[in-house]
MIMAR-278926 format. One record per residue (C-alpha): residue number from 1; residue in one letter; x, y, z. Coordinates in pm, 1 decimal. Layout:
residues N
    k  r        xx        yy        zz
  NUM  A         X         Y         Z
...
END
This chain:
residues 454
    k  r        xx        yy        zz
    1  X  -17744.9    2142.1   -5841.9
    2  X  -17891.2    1890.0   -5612.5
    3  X  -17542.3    1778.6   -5454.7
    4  X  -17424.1    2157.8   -5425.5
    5  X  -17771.9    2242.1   -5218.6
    6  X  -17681.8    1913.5   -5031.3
    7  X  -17314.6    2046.6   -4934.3
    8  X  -17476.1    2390.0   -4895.4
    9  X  -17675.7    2240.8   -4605.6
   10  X  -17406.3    2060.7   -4482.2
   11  X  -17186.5    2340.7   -4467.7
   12  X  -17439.8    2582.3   -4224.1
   13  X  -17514.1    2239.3   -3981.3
   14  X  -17146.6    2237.5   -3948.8
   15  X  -17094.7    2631.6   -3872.0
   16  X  -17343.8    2636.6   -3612.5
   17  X  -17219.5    2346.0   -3450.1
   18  X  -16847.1    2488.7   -3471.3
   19  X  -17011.7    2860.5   -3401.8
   20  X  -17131.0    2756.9   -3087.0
   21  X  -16814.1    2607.8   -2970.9
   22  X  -16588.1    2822.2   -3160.9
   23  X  -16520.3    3064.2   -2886.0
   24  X  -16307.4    2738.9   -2670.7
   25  X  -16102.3    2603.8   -2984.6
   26  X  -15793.3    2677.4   -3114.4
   27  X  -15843.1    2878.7   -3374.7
   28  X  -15620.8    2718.7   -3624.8
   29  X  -15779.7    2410.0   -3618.1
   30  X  -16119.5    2583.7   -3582.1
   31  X  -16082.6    2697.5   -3939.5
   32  X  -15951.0    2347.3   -4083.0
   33  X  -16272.8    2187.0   -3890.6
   34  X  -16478.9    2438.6   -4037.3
   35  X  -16320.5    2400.8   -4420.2
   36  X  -16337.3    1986.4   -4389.7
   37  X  -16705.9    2005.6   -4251.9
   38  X  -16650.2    1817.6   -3921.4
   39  X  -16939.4    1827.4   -3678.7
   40  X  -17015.2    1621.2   -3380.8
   41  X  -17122.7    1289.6   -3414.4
   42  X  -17544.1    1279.7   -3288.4
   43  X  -17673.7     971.7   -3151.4
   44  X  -17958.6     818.1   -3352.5
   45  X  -18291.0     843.8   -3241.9
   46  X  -18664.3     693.8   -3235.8
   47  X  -18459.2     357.7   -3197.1
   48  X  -18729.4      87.2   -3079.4
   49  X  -18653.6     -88.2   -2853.4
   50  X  -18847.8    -432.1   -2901.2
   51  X  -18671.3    -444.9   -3230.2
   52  X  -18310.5    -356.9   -3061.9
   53  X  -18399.3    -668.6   -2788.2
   54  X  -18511.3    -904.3   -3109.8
   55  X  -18185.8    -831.1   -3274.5
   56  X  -17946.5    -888.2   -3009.6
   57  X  -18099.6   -1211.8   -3024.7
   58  X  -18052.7   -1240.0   -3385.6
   59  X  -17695.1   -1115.0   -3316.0
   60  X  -17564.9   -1326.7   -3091.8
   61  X  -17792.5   -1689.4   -3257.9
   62  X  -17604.8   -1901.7   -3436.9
   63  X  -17931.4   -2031.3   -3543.0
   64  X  -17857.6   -1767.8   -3869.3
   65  X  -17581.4   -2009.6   -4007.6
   66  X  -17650.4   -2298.3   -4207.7
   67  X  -17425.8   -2537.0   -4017.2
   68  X  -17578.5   -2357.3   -3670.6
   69  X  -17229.4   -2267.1   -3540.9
   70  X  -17156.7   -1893.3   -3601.7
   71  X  -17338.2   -1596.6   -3577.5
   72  X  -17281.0   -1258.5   -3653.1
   73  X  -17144.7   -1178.3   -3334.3
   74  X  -16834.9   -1478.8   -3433.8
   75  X  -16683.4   -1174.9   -3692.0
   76  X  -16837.8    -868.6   -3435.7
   77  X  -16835.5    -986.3   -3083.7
   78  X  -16846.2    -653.2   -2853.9
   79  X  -16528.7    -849.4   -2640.9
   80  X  -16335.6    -835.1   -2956.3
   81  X  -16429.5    -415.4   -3039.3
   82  X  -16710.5    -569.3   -3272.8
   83  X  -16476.7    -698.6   -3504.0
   84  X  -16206.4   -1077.7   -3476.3
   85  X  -15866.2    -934.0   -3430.3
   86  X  -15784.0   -1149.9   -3700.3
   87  X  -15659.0   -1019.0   -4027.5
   88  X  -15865.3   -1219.7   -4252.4
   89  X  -16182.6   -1403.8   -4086.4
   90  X  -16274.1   -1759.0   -4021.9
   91  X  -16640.4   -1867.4   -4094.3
   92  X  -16846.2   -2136.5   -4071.5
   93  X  -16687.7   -2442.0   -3975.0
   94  X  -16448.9   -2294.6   -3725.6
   95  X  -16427.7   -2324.8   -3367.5
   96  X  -16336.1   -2067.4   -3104.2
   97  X  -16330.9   -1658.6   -3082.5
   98  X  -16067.5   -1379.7   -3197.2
   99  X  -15722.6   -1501.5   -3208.0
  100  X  -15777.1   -1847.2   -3106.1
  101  X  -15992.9   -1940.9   -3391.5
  102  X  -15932.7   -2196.3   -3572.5
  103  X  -16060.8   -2308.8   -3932.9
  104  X  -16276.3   -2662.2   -4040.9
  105  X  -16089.2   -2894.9   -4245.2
  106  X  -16111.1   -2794.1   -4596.6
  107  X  -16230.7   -2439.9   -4515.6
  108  X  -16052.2   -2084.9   -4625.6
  109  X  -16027.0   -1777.1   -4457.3
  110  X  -16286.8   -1483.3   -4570.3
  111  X  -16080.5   -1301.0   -4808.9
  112  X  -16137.5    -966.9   -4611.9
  113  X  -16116.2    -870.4   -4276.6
  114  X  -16391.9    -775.0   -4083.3
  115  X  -16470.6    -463.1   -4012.7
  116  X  -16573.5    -277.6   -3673.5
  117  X  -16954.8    -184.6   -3709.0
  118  X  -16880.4     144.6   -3461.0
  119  X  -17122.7     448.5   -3539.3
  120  X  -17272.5     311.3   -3850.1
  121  X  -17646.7     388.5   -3739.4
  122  X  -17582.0     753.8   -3885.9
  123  X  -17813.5     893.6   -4166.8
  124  X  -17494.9     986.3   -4434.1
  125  X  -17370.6     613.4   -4460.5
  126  X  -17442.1     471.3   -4840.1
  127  X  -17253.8     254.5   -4879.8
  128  X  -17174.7    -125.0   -4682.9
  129  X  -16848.1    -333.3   -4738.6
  130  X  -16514.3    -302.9   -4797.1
  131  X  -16621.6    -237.9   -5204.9
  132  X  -16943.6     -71.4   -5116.8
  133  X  -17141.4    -356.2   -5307.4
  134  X  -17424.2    -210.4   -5065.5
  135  X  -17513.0     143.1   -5170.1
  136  X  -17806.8     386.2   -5165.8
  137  X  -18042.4     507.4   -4926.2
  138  X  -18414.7     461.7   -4836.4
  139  X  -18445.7     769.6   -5059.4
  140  X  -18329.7     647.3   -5398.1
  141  X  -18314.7     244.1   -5346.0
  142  X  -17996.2      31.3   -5293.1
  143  X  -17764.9    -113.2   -5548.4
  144  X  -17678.9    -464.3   -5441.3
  145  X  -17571.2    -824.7   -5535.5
  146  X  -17926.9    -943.6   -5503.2
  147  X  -18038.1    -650.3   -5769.4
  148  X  -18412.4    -734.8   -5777.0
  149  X  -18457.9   -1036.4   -5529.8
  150  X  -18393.3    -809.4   -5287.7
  151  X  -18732.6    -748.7   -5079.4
  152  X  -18832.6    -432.8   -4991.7
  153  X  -18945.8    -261.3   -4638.9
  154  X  -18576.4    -161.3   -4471.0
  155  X  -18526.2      93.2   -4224.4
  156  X  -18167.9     135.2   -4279.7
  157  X  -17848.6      91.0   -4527.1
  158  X  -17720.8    -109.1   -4206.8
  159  X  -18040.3    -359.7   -4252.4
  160  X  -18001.7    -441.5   -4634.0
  161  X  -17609.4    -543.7   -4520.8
  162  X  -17718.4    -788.6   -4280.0
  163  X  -17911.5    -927.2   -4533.3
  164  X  -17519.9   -1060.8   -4731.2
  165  X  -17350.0   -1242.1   -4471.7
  166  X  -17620.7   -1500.0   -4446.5
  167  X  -17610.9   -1625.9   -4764.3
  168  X  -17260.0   -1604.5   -4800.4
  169  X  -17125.4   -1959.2   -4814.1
  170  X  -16747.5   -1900.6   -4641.4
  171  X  -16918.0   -1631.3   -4375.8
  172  X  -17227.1   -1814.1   -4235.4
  173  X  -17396.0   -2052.3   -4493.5
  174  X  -17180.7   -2343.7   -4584.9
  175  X  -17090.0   -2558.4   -4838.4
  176  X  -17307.3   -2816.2   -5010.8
  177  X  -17278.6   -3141.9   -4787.3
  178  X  -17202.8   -2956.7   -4507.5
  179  X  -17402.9   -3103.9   -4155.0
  180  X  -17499.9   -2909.2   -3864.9
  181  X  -17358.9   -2915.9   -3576.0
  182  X  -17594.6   -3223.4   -3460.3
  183  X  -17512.6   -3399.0   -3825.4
  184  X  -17848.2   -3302.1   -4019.1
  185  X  -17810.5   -3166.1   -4387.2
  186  X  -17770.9   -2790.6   -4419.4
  187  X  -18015.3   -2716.0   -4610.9
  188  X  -17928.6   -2358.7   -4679.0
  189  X  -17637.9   -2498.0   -4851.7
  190  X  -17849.6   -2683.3   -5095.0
  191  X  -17994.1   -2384.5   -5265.8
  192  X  -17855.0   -2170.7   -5582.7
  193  X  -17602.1   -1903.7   -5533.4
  194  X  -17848.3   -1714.5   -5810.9
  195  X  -18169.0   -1763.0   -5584.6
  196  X  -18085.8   -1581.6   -5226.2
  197  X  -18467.2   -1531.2   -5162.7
  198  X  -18464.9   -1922.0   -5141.0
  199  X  -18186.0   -1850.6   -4804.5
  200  X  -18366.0   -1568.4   -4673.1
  201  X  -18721.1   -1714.3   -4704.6
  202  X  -18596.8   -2062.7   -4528.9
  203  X  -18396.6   -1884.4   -4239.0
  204  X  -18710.4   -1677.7   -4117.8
  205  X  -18911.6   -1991.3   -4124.6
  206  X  -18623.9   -2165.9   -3939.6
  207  X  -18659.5   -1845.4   -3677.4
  208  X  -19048.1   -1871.5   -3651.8
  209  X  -19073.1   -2194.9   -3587.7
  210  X  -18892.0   -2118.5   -3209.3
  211  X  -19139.2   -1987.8   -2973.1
  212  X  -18930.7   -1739.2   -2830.1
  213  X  -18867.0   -1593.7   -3162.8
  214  X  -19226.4   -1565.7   -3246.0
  215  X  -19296.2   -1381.9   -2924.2
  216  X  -18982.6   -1113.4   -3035.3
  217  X  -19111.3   -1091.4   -3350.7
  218  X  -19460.1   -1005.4   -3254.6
  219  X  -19341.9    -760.1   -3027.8
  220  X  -19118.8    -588.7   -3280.8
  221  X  -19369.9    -626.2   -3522.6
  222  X  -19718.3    -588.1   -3337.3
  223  X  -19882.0    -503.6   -3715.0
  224  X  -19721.4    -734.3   -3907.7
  225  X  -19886.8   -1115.3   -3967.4
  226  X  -19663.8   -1373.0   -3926.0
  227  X  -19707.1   -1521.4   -4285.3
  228  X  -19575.9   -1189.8   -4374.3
  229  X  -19316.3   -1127.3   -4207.9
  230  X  -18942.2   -1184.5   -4420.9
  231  X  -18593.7   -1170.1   -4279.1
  232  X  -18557.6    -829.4   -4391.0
  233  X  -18761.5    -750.9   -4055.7
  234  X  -18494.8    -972.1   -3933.8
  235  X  -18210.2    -779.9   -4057.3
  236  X  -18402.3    -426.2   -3927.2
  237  X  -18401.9    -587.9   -3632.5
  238  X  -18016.7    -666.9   -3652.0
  239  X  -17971.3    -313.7   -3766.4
  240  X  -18165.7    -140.3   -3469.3
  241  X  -17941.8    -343.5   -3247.4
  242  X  -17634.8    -266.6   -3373.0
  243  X  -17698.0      84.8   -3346.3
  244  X  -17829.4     114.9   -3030.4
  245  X  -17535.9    -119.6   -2906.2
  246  X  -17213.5       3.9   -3103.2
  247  X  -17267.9     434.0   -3123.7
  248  X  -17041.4     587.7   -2948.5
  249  X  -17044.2     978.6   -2903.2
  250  X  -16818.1    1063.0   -2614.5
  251  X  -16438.5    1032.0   -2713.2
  252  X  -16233.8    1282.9   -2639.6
  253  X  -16250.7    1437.1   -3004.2
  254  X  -16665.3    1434.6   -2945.6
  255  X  -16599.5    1641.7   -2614.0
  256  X  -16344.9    1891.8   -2829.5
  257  X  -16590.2    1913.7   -3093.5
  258  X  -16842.5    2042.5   -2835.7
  259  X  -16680.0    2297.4   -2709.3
  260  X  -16461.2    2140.9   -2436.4
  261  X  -16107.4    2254.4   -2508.0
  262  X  -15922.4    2077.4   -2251.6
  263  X  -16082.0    1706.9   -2366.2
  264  X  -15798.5    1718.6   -2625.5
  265  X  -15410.2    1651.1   -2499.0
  266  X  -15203.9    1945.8   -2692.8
  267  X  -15003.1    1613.1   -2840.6
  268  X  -15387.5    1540.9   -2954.0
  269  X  -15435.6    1906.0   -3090.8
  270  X  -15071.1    1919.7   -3297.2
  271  X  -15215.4    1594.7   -3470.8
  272  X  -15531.1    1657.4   -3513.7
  273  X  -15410.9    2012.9   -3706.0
  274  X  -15198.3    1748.4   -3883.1
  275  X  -15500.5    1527.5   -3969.8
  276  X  -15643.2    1760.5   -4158.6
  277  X  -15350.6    2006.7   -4269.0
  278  X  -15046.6    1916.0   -4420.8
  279  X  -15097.1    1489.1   -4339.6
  280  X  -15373.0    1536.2   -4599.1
  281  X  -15570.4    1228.3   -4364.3
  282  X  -15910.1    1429.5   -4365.7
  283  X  -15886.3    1420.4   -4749.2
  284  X  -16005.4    1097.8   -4740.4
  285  X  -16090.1    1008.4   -4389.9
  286  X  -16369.7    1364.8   -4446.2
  287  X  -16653.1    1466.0   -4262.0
  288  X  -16842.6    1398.6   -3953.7
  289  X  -16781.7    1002.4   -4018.8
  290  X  -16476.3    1050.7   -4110.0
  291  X  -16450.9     852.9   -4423.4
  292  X  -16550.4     978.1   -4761.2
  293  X  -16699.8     627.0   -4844.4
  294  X  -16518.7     663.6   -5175.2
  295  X  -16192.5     368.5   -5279.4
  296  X  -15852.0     405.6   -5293.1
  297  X  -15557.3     192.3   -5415.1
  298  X  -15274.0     214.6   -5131.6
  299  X  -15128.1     -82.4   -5246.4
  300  X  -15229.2    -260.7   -4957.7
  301  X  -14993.3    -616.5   -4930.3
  302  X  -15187.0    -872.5   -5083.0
  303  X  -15254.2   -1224.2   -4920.8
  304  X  -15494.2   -1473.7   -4843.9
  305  X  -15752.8   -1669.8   -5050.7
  306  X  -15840.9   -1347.0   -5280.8
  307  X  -16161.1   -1284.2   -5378.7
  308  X  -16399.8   -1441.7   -5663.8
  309  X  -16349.3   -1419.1   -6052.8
  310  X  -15959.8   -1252.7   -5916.5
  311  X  -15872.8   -1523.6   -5688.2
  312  X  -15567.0   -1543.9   -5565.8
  313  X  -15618.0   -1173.7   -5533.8
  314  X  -15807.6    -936.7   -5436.4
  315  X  -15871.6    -616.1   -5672.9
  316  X  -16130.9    -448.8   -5444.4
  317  X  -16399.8    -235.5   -5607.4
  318  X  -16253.2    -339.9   -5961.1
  319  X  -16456.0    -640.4   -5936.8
  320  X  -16777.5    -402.5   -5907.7
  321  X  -16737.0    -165.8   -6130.6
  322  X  -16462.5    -273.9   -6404.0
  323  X  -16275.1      71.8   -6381.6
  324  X  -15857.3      69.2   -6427.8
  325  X  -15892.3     319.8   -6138.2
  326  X  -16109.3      77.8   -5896.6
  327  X  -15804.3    -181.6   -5893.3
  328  X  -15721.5    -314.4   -5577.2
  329  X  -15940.3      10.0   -5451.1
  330  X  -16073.8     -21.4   -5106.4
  331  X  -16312.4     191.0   -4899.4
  332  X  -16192.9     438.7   -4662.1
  333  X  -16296.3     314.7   -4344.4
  334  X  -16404.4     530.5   -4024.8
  335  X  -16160.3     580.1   -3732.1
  336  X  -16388.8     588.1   -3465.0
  337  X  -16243.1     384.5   -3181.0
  338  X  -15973.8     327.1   -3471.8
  339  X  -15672.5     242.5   -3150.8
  340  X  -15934.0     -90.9   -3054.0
  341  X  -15978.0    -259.2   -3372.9
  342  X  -15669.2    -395.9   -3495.3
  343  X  -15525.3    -562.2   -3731.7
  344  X  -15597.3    -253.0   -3985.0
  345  X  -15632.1    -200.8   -4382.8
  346  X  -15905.8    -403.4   -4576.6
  347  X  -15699.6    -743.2   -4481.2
  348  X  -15572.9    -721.9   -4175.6
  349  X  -15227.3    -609.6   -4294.3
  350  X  -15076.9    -446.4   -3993.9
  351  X  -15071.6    -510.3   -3643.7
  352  X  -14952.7    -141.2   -3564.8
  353  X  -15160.5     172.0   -3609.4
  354  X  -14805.2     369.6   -3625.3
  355  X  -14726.5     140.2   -3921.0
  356  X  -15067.9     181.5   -4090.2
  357  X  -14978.4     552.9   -4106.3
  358  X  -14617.0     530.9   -4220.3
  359  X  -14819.7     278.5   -4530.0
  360  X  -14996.4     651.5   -4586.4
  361  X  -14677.6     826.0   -4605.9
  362  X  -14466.1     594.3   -4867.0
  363  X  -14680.9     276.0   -5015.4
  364  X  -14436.4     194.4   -5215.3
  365  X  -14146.8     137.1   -4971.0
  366  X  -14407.3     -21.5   -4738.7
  367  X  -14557.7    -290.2   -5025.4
  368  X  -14180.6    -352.2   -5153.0
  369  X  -14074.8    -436.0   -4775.3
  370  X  -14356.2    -579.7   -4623.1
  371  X  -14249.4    -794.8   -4307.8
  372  X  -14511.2   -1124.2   -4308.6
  373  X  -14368.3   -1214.1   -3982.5
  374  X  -14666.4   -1057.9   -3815.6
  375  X  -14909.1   -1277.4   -4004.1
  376  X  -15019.1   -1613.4   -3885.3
  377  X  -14836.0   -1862.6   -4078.9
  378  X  -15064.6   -1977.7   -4314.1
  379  X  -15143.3   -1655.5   -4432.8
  380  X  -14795.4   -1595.3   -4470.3
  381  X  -14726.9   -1848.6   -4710.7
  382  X  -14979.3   -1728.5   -4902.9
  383  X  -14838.2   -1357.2   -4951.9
  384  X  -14791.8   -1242.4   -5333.6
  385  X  -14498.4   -1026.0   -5313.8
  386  X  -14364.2   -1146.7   -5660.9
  387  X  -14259.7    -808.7   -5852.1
  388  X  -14512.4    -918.2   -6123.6
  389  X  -14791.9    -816.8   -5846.3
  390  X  -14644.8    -547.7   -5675.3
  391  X  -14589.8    -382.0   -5972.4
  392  X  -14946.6    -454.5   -6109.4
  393  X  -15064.4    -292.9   -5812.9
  394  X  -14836.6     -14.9   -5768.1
  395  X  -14918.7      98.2   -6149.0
  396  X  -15275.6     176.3   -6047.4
  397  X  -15213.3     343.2   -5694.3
  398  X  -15405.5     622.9   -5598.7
  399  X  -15232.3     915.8   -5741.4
  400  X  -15333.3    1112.0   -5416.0
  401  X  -15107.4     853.9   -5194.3
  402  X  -14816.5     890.8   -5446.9
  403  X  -14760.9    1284.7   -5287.1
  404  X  -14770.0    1279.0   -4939.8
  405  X  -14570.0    1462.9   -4717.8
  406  X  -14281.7    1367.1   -4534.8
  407  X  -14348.9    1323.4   -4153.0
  408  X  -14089.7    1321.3   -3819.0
  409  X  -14118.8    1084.3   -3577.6
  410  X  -14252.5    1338.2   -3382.9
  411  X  -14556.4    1417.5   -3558.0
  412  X  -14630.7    1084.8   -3603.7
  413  X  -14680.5    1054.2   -3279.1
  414  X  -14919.6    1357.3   -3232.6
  415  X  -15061.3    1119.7   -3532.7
  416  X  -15122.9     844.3   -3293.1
  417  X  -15234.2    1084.4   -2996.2
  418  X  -15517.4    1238.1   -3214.6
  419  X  -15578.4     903.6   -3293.4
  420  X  -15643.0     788.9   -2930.6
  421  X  -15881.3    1088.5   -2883.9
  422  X  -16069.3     856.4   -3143.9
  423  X  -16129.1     622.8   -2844.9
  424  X  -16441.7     660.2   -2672.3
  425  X  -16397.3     518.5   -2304.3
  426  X  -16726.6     314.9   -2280.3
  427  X  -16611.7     127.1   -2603.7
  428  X  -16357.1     -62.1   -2399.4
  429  X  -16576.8    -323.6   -2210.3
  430  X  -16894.4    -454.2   -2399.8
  431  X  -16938.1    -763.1   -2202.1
  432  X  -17265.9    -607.7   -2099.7
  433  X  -17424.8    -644.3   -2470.7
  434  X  -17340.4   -1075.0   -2439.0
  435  X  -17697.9   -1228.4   -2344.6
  436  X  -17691.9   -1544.2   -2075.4
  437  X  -17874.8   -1737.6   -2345.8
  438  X  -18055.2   -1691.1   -2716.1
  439  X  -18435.1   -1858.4   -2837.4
  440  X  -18277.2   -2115.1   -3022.0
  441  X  -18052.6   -2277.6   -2739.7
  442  X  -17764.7   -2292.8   -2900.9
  443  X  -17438.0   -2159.3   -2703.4
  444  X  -17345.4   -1847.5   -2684.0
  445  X  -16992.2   -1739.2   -2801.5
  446  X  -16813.1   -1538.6   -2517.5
  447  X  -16428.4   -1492.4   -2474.8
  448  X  -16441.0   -1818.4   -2214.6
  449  X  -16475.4   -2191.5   -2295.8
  450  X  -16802.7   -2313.3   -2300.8
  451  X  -16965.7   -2618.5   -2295.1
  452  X  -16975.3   -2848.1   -2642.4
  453  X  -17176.3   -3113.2   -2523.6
  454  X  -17472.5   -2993.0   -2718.4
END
């Protein structure tokens, strides 16, 4: 009953918004708006603002890593559309930004790629990651890897995620006799993989023990003693930034969706009626967020490191849950500002948006003909085409995926043009969100060579 009042609710938000621009939209795709319950996307509110200045600190400090050379902005930077442009990441121990990256001796790439952090300050997200091993809300309580350690007091599902990649030893933490950057012990890497209070408790004591951090923090958190604080008021801090920095509401789709007609191309209208008619896209990528935050098998080419018990693959939300139909399942992610964040899928698989969608259309051809020439060559020699894993993988596809419709080259390309009208302008330069400088006085990571004498 309680998920039907839920939809109920939903479903009348959505009709006024579309009521009161009904009267300027093609009616066609009026209706399929209506039936898929898309509304506008609304900026977040009550954001505060000594907590959004505290985390772009946090953001951009590479104070946060064990080894004191990456921060969260190394996988988001807003130069790079808050993501790498690589296909799989490179953590700790590497040196440089986006494509010129380059990994530590004995290091491996993150087995995932890194997603864009666009629009994720919105009330209906529950559920973080590429295998949603973050879920819940402030309402019910969050399901994550930390189960009970986790401490309590979050604002958002966006805070408890920045609470992960912290204590993660191949995104930020390190490896047990690792050194920091001026050759002391890590000693974040010294501590269990079973005891991530232990991380969390010595990286907010490592934060207050910098002046300028203690003035950001008591300005964030006026009420709040400093023996009390925890780096969960780090990671709402992280959380408030992110949102404040990375929403974007005024694509051309957001204009459409408002009532401006002419904000969509008529290339952008045909796809868009394909999106969500016979393309079957708003199946999965539903709603006002445009994912349905659920997994799906598309028998996405598998390379790379893989991922824990599974390694050398990667089985996705199997590994969670333990469900035949969670097998190399992935999350649908969002398409907002979807033409800026390449490489796409949940590894970085393609280089083209055009070829993402024709992976839609026929997974099978796509998986038994994957090209790796567009992979960086060490990834490349670690592809697992064999038949033994395609056909693993292929026997557990989404049975949605194995249906879909045949498409022209023409529509694909209204595809693509809807897909565009994704693309909020003011996404396309971020340099603005880079600070000069952080507390800690380490570098800064920007797009140009900086200085290593440190």
């Amino acid at each position: 009953m309680k998920s039907r009042h839920i939809k109920f609710i939903v479903g009348v938000v959505v009709a006024i918004y579309l009521m009161a621009a009904g009267s300027t939209l093609n009616p066609k795709l009026y209706k399929l708006l209506e039936e898929h319950e898309v509304a506008p996307y609304e900026e977040p509110m009550g954001l505060d603002s000594a907590k959004v200045e505290l985390g772009q600190a946090l953001f951009f400090d590479r104070i946060l890593s064990g080894n004191k050379d990456v921060s969260c902005a190394t996988c988001h930077h807003p130069g790079l559309n808050s993501g790498d442009n690589l296909p799989l990441a490179i953590g700790v121990g590497g040196e440089g930004l986006g494509t010129n990256r380059v990994m530590g001796p004995k290091r491996e790439r993150i087995p995932r790629n890194s997603p864009e952090v666009f629009n994720r300050g919105a009330k209906e997200w529950h559920t973080m990651f590429w295998d949603s091993r973050v879920s819940g809300s402030l309402e019910v309580g969050f399901v994550t890897p930390a189960d009970e350690k986790l401490p309590e007091g979050f604002d958002h599902i966006l805070a408890v995620q920045a609470m992960f990649p912290v204590v993660s030893r191949d995104e930020m933490r390190g490896e047990i006799g690792d050194v920091d950057i001026f050759g002391k012990p890590n000693e974040l890497a010294l501590m269990s993989d079973a005891v991530p209070q232990s991380v969390w408790r010595q990286l907010i004591h490592r934060l207050l023990e910098i002046e300028g951090y203690q003035q950001l923090f008591k300005e964030a958190y006026p009420l709040v003693p400093q023996d009390k604080l925890g780096f969960q008021h780090a990671a709402n801090a992280i959380a408030a930034f992110e949102i404040a920095a990375f929403t974007f509401t005024g694509s051309p789709w957001d204009r459409y969706l408002r009532g401006t007609n002419e904000a969509l191309t008529p290339e952008a209208q045909r796809g868009a009626m394909l999106f969500y008619g016979k393309a079957k896209c708003g199946t999965c990528h539903s709603g006002t967020l445009m994912t349905d935050q659920q997994h799906h098998n598309l028998a996405v080419p598998q390379f790379g490191p893989g991922k824990d018990d599974a390694a050398p693959l990667d089985v996705g939300r199997y590994m969670e849950t333990g469900l035949n139909s969670d097998r190399f399942a992935f999350r649908t992610p969002p398409l907002r500002n979807v033409t800026l964040t390449g490489p796409w899928m949940h590894n970085g698989a393609y280089n083209s948006l055009e070829d993402v969608i024709r992976h839609h259309l026929d997974p099978e051809d796509m998986l038994r003909n994957y090209d790796v020439d567009g992979l960086p060559p060490e990834l490349s020699a670690t592809y697992k085409g064999d038949p033994t894993v395609v056909e693993r993988m292929l026997r557990y596809l989404d049975p949605f995926v194995k249906s879909m419709p045949a498409l022209h080259e023409k529509e694909i390309n209204d595809l693509m043009a809807f897909l565009k009208a994704l693309e909020d302008p003011a996404a396309k330069d971020l340099s603005h969100l880079v600070p000069d400088q952080v507390p800690s006085g380490l570098p800064v990571e920007t797009l140009h060579p900086v200085d290593k004498s440190y």
